[in-house]
C-alpha positions in Angstrom: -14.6 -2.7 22.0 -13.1 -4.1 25.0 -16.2 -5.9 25.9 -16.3 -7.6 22.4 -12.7 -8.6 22.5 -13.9 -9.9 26.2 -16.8 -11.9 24.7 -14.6 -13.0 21.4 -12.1 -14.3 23.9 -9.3 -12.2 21.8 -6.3 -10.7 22.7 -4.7 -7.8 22.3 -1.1 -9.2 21.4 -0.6 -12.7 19.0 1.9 -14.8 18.7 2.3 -16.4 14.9 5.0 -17.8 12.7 6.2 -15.5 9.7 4.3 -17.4 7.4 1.8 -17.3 8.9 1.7 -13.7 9.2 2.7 -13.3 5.9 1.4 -15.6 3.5 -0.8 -18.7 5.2 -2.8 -16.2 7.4 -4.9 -17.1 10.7 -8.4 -16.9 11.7 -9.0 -13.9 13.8 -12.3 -14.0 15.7 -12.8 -10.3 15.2 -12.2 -10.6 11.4 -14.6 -13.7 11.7 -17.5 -11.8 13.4 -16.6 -9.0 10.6 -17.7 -11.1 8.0 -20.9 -12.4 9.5 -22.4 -8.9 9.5 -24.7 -7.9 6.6 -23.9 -5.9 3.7 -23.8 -1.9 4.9 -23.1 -2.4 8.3 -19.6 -2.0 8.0 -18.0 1.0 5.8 -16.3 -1.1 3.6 -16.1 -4.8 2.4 -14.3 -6.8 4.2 -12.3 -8.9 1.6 -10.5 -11.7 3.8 -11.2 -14.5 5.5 -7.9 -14.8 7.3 -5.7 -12.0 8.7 -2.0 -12.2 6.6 -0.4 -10.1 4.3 -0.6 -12.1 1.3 -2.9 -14.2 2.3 -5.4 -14.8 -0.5 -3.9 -13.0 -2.9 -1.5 -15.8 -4.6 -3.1 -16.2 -8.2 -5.3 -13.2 -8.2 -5.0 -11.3 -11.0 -6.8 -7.9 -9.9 -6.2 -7.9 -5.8 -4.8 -5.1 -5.7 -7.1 -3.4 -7.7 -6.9 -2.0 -11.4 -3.5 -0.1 -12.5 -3.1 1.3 -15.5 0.4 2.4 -16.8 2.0 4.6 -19.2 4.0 1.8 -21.6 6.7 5.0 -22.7 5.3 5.0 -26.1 4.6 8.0 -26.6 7.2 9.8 -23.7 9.1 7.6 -22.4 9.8 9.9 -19.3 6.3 8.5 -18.1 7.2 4.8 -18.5 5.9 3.0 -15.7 4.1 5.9 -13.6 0.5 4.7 -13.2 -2.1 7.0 -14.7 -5.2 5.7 -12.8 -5.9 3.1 -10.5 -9.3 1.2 -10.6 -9.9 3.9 -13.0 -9.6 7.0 -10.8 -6.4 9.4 -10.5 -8.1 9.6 -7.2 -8.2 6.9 -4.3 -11.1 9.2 -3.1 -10.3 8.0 0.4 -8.6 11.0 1.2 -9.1 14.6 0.0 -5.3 16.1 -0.6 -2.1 15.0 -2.0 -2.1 11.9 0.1 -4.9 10.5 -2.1 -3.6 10.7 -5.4 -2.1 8.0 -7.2 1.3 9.7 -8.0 4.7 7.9 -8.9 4.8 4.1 -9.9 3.7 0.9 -8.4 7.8 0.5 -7.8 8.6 -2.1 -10.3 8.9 0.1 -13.2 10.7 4.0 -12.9 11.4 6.5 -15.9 14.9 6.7 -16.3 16.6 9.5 -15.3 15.9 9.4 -12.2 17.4 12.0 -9.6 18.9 12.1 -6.2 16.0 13.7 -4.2 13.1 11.3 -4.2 10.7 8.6 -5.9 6.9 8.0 -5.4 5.6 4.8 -5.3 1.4 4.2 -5.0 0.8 1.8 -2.5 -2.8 0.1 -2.9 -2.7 -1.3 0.6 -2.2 2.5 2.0 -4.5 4.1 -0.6 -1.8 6.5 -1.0 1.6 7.5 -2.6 4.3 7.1 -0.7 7.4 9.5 -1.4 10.7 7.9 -0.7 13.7 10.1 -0.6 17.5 9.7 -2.0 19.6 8.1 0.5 23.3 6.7 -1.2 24.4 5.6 -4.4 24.4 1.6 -4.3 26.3 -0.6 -7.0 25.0 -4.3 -6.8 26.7 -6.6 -8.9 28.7 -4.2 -10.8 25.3 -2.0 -11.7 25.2 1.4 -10.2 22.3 2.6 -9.0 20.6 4.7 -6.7 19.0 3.5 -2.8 15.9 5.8 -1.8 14.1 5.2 1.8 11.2 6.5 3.9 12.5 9.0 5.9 10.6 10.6 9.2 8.0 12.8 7.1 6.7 9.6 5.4 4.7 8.9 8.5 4.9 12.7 10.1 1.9 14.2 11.4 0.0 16.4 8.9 0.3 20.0 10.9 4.3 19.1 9.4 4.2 17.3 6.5 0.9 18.9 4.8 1.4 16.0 2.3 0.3 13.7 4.7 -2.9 15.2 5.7 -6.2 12.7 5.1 
């Protein structure tokens, strides 16, 4: 690897603006020589032409892949949690818990929720992420509840079995 960054002339470390982290992306030689290769070579498709979080996504309907969401119709307790995503319950990257699509996709929650935790499926982890009660908030005269990512979130597996791949 070090010989390719070597021959690539890439760094280790870059320096960008926000945006262009975020939004604009960059061209990254490695992600440049990525997309060169043929079709199988790699594991997976590479799907940008530019390194950035939101880069290429603005205006795509289906980046993030296929969700489908219970509407409450017919329990309203289910409101919002997603039922499969590109058509799976599975993300089948990983074999446990940590790749199923539990909770929401964080915009929508059942109500009722409690003070111990909330998942949210996050399609750029190809997991569920469980967040756990943290303080009662109120924002503009509505009360409400904050949740965060606590240590196990990112804990290794032998402690958090949840988190095992």
């Amino acid at each position: 690897m070090e010989l390719v960054l070597t021959m690539l002339e890439t760094k280790h470390y870059v320096t960008k603006t926000v945006r262009e982290f975020l939004f604009d992306g960059y061209e990254d030689p490695l992600l440049s020589l990525a997309n060169l290769l043929p079709e199988g070579i790699l594991p997976l498709k590479i799907p940008l032409k530019k390194f950035g979080w939101m880069s290429e996504r603005n205006g795509s309907a289906d980046y993030d892949g296929v969700f489908n969401m219970f509407t409450g119709v017919n329990d309203i307790m289910k409101i919002g949690s997603i039922g499969n995503w590109n058509y799976a319950n599975t993300t089948g990257h990983y074999p446990s818990y940590c790749g199923m699509t539990n909770g929401t996709a964080g915009e929508i929650f059942p109500p009722k929720p409690t003070k111990t935790s909330v998942s949210i499926f996050a399609s750029d982890f190809c997991r569920s992420v469980k967040l756990v009660y943290k303080e009662d908030v109120e924002v503009d005269g509505i009360n409400g509840f904050r949740y965060w990512g606590n240590k196990q979130l990112f804990e290794h597996p032998s402690t958090e079995p949840n988190n095992a791949t």
